[in-house]
N, CA, C and O of each residue as an XYZ file, in Angstrom:
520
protein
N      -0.219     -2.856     13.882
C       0.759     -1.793     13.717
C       2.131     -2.423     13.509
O       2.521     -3.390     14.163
N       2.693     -1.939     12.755
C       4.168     -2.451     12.327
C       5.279     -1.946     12.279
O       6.270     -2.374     11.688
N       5.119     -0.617     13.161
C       6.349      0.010     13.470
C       6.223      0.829     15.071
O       6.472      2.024     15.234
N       5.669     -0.369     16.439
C       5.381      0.104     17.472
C       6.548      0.910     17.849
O       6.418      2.131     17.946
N       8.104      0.127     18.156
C       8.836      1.238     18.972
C       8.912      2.231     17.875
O       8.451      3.259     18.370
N       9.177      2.417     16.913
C       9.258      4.013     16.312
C       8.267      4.742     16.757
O       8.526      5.773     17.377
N       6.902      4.336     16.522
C       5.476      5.318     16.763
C       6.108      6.045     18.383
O       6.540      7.190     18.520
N       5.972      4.848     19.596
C       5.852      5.275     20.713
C       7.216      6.289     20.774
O       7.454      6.939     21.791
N       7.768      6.327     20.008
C       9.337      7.079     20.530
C       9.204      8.287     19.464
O       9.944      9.228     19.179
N       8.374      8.004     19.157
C       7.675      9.713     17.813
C       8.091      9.900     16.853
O       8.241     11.002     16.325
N       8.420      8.640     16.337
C       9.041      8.273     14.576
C       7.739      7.937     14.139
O       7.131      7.171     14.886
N       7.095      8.359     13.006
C       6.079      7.811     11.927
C       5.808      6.505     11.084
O       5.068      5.525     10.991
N       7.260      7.352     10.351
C       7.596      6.258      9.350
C       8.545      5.805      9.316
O       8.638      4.947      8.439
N       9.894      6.061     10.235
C      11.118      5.162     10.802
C      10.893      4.379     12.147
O      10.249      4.688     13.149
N      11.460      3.531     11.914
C      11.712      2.142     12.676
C      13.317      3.098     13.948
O      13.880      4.190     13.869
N      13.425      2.097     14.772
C      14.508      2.540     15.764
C      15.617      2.959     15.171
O      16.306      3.904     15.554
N      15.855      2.127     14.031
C      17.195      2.225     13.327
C      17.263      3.451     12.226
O      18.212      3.904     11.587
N      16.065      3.752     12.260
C      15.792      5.187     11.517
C      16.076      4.982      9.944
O      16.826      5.612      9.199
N      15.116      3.750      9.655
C      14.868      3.826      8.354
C      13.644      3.649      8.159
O      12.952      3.039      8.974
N      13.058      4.277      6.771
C      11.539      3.683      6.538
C      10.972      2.592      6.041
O      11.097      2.349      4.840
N      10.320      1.830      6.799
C       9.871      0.318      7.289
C       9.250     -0.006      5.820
O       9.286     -0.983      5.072
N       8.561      1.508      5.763
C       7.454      1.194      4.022
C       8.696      0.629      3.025
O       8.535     -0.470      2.495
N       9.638      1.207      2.835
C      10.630      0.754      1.784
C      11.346     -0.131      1.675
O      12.337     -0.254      0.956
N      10.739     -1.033      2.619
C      11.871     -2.360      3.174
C      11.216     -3.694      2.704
O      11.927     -4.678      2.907
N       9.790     -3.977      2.014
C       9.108     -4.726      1.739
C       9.798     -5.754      0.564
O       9.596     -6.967      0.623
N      10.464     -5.268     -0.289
C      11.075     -6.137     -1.286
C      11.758     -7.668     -0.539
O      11.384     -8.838     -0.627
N      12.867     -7.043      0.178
C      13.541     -8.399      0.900
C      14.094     -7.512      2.235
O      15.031     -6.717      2.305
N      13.029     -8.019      3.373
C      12.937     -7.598      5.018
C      13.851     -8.885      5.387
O      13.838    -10.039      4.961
N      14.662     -8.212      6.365
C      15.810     -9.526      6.856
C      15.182     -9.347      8.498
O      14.658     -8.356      9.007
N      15.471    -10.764      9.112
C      14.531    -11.105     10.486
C      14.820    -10.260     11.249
O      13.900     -9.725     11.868
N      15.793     -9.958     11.416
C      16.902     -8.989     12.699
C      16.844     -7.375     12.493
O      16.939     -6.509     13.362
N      16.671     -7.232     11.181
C      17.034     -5.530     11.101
C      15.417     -5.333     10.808
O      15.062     -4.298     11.372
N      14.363     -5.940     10.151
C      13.121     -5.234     10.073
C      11.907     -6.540     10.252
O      11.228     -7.103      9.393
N      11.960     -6.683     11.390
C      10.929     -8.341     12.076
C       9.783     -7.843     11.662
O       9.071     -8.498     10.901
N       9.420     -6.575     12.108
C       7.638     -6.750     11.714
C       7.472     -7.079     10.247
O       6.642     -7.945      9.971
N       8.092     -6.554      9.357
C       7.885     -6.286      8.100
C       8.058     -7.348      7.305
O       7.361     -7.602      6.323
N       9.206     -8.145      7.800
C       9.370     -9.672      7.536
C       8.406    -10.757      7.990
O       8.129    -11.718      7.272
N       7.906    -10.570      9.205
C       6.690    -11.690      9.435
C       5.848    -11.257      8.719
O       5.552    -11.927      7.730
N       5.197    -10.037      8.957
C       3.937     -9.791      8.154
C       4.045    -10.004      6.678
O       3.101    -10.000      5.887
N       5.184    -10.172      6.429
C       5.191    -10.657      4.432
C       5.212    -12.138      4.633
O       4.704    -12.849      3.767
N       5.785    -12.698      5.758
C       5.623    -14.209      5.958
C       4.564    -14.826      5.790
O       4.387    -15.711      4.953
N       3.464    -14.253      6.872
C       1.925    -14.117      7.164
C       1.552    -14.489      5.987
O       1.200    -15.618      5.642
N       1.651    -13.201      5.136
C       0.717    -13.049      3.911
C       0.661    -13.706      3.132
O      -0.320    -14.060      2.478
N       2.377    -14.172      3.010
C       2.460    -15.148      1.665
C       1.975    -16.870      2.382
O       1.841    -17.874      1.683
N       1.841    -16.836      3.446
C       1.688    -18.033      4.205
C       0.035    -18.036      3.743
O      -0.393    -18.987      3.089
N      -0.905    -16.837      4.153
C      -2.379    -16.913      3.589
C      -2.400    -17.480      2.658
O      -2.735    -18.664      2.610
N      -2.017    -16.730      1.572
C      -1.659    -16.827      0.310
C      -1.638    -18.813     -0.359
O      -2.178    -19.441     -1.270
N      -0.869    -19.048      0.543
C      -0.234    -20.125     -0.449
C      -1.504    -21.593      0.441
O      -1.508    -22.759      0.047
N      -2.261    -21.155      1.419
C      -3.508    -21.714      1.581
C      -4.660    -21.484      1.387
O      -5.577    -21.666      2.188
N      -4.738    -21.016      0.187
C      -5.462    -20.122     -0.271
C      -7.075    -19.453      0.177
O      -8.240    -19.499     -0.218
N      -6.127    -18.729      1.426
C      -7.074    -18.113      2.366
C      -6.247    -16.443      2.357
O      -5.621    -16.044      3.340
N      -6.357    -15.842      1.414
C      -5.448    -14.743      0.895
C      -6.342    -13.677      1.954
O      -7.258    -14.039      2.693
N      -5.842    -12.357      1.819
C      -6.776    -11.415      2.996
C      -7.482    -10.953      1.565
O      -7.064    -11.153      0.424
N      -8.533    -10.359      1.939
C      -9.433     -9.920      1.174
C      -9.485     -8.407      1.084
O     -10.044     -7.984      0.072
N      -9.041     -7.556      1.889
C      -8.013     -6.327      2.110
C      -7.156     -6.592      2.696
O      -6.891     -7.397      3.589
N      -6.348     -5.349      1.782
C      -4.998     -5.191      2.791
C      -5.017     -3.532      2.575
O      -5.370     -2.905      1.576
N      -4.717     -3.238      3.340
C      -4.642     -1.912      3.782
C      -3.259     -1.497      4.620
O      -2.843     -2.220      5.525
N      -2.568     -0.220      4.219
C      -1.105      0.222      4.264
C      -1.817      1.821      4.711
O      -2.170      2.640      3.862
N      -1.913      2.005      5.969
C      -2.077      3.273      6.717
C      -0.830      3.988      7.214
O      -0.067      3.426      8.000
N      -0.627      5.146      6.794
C       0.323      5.763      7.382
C      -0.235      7.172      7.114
O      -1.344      7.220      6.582
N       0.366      8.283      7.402
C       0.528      9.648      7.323
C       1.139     10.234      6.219
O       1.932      9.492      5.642
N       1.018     11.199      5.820
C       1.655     12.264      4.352
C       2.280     13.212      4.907
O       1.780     13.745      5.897
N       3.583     13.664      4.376
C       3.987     14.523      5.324
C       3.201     15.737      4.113
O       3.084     16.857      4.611
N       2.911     15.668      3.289
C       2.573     16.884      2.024
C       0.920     16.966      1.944
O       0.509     18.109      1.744
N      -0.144     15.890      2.075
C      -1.086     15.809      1.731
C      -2.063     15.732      3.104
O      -1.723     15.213      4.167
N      -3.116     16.254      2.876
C      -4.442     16.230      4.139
C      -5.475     15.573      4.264
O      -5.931     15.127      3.211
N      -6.199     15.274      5.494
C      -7.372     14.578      4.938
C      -7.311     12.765      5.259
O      -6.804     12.253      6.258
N      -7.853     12.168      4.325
C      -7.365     10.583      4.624
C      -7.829     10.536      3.093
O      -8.565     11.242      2.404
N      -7.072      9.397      2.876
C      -6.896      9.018      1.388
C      -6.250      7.868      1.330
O      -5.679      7.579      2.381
N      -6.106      6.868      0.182
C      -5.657      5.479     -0.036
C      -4.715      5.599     -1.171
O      -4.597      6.618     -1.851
N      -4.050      4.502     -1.337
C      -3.467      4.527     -2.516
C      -3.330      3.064     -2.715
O      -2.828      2.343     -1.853
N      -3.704      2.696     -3.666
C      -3.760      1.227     -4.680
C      -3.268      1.370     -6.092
O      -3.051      2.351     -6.804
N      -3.146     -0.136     -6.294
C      -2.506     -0.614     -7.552
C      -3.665     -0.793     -8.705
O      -4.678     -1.444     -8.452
N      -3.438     -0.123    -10.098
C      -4.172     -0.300    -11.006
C      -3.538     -0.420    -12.103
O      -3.510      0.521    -12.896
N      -2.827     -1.754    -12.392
C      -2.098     -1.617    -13.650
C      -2.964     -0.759    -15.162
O      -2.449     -0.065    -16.039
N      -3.890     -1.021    -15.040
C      -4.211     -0.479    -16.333
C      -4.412      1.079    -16.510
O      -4.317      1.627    -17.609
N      -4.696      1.736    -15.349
C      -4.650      3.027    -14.898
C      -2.865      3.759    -15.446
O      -2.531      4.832    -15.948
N      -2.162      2.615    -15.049
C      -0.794      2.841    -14.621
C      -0.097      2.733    -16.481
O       1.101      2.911    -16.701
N      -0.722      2.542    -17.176
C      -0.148      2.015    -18.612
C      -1.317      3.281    -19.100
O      -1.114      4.035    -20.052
N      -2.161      3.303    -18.504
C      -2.991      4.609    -19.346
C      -2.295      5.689    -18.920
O      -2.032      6.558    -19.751
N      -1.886      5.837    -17.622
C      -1.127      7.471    -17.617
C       0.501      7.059    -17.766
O       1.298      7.567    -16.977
N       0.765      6.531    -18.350
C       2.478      5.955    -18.850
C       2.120      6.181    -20.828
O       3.006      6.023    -21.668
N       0.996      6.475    -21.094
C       0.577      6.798    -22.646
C       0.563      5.630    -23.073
O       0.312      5.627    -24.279
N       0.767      4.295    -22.514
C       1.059      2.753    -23.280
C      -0.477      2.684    -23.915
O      -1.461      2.729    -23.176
N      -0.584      2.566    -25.407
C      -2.103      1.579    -25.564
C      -1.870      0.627    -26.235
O      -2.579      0.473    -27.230
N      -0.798     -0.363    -25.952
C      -0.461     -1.750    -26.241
C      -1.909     -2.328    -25.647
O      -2.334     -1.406    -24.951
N      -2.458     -2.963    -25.620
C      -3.715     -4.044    -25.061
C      -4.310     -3.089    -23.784
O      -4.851     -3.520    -22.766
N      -4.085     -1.845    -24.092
C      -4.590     -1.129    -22.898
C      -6.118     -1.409    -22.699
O      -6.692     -1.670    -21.642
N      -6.644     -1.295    -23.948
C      -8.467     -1.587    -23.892
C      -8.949     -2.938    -23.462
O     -10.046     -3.101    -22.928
N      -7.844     -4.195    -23.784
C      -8.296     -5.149    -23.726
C      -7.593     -5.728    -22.526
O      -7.276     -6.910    -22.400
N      -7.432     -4.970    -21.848
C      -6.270     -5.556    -20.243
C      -7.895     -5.427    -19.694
O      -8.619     -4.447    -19.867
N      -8.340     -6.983    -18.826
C      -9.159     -6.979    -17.785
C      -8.879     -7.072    -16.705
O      -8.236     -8.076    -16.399
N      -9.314     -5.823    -15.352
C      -8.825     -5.539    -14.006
C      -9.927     -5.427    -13.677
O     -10.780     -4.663    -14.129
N     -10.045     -6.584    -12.422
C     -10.584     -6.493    -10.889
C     -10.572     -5.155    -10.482
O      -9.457     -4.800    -10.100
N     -11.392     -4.342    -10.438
C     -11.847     -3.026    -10.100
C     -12.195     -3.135     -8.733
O     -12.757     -2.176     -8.203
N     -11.873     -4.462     -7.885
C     -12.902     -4.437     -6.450
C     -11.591     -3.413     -5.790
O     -12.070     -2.923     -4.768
N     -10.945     -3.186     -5.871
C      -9.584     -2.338     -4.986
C     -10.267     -0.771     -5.070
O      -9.625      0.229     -4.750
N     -11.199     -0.744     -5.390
C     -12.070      0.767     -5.420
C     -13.156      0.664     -4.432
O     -13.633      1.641     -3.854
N     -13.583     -0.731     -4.233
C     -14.893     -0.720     -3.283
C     -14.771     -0.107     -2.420
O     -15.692      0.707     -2.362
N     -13.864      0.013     -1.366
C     -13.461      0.432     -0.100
C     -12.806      2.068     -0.223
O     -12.434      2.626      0.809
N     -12.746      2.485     -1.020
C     -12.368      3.596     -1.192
C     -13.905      4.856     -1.676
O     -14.106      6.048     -1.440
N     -14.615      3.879     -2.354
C     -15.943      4.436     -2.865
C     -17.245      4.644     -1.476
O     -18.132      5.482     -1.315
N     -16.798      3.417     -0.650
C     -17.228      3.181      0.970
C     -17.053      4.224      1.976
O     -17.949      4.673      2.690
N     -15.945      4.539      1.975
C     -15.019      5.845      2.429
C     -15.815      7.641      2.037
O     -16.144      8.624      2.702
N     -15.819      7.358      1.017
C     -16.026      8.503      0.627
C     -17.418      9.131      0.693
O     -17.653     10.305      0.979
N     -18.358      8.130      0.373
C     -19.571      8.840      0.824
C     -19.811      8.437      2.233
O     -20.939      8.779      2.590
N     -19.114      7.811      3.176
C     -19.418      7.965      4.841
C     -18.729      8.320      5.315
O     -18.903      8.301      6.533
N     -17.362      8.948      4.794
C     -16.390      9.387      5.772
C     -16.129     10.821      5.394
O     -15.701     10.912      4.243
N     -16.275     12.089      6.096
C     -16.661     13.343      5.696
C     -15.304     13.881      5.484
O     -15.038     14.854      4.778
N     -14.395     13.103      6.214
C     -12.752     13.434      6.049
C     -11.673     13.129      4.834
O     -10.599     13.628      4.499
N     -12.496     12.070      4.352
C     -11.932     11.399      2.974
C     -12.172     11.492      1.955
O     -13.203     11.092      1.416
N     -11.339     12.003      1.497
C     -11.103     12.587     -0.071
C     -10.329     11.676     -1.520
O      -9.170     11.456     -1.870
N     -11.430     11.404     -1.953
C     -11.418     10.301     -3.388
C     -10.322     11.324     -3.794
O      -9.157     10.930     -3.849
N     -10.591     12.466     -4.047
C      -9.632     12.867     -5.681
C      -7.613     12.907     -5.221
O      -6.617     13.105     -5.916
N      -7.807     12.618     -3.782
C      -6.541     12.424     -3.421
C      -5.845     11.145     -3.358
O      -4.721     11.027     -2.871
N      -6.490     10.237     -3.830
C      -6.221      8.676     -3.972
C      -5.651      8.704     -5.546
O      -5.926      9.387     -6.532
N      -4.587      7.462     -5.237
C      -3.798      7.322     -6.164
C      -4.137      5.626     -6.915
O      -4.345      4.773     -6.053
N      -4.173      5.339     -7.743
C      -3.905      3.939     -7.997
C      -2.828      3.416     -8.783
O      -2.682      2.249     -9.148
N      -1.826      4.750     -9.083
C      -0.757      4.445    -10.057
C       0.614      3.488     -9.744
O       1.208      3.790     -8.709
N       1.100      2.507    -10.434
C       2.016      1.753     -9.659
C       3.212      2.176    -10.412
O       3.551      1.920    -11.568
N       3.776      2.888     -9.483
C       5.391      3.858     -9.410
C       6.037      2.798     -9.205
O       5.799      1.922     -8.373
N       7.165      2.881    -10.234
C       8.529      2.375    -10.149
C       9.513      2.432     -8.640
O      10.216      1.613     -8.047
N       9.188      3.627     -8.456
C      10.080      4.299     -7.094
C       9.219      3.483     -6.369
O       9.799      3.514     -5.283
N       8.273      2.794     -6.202
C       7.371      2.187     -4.714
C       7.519      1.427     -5.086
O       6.379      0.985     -5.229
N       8.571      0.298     -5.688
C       7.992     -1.173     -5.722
C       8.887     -1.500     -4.363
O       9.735     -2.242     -4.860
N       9.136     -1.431     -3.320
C       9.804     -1.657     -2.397
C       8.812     -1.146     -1.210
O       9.106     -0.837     -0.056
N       7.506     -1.154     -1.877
C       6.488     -0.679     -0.426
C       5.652     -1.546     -0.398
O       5.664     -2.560     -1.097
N       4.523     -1.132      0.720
C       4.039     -2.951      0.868
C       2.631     -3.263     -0.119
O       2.110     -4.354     -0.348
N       2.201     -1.812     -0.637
C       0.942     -1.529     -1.584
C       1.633     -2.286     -3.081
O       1.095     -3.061     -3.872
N       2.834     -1.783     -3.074
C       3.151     -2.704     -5.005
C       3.712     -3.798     -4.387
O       4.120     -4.745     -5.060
């Protein structure tokens, strides 16, 4: 969990300082957002021994939507609903970012595929999914 004192003090998705932790992923400074900064430390630390995580998973709540649902990155998804068909046919994507969502759905009676997103928004590149 990466935003304990907010949760326990009945913030969701703000941190103490009452900002949202999700939007802080670009460049997290040690003092104003620590979890968010180690855990990008972590990752890129996996990363660069190339012992990368094999999921990563970004759980939080919707304040608009029900149910449980995921949201991932699919560039080619993301250039097909942007109308781009520059090399759209010939862009090859790792489709495994669906396994776990396809897993979900036929064992989890609460989770709903058609509410999953894989589009990579401009407005989210400052979250920890883009």
């Amino acid at each position: 969990m990466l935003n304990p004192d907010g949760v326990i003090n009945g913030n969701h998705r703000c941190s103490l300082r009452g900002e949202d932790l999700n939007r802080q992923w670009l460049c997290p400074q040690v003092h104003l957002q620590p979890t968010i900064y180690h855990a990008k430390g972590l990752l890129q630390y996996l990363s660069s021994t190339g012992r990368g995580p094999v999921v990563f998973c970004d759980f939080h709540g919707h304040s608009q939507k029900k149910n449980v649902f995921l949201y991932g990155c699919s560039m080619k998804e993301t250039l097909w609903q942007a109308g781009c068909t520059v090399g759209g046919s010939a862009l090859l994507e790792d489709v495994s970012y669906r396994t776990l969502p396809k897993i979900l759905d036929k064992l989890a009676p609460a989770f709903t595929m058609n509410s999953c997103s894989f589009l990579v928004e401009k407005s989210r590149a400052s979250t920890a999914r883009v």
